[in-house]
VOGU-3710 file (C-alpha; in Angstrom, 3 decimals, decimal comma):
1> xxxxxxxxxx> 0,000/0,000/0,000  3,053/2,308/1,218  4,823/1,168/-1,939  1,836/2,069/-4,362  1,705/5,493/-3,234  5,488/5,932/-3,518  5,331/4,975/-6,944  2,107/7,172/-7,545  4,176/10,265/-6,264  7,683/9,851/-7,897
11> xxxxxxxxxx> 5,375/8,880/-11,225  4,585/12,703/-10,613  7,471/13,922/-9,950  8,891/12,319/-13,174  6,253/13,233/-15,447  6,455/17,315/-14,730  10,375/16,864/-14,832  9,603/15,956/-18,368  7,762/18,907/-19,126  9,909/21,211/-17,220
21> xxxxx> 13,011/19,743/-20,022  10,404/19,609/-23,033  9,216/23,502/-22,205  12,884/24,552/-22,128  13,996/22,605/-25,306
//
């Protein structure tokens, strides 16, 4: 359960560090 919401999170985390390189490209 603790381990689902981790992954939920850093799924986050990756997903607007993708759009934070994509804006500045």
């Amino acid at each position: 359960r603790l381990n689902e919401a981790a992954g939920c999170s850093l799924v986050s985390i990756i997903v607007d560090h993708i759009f934070l390189c994509i804006r500045d490209a």
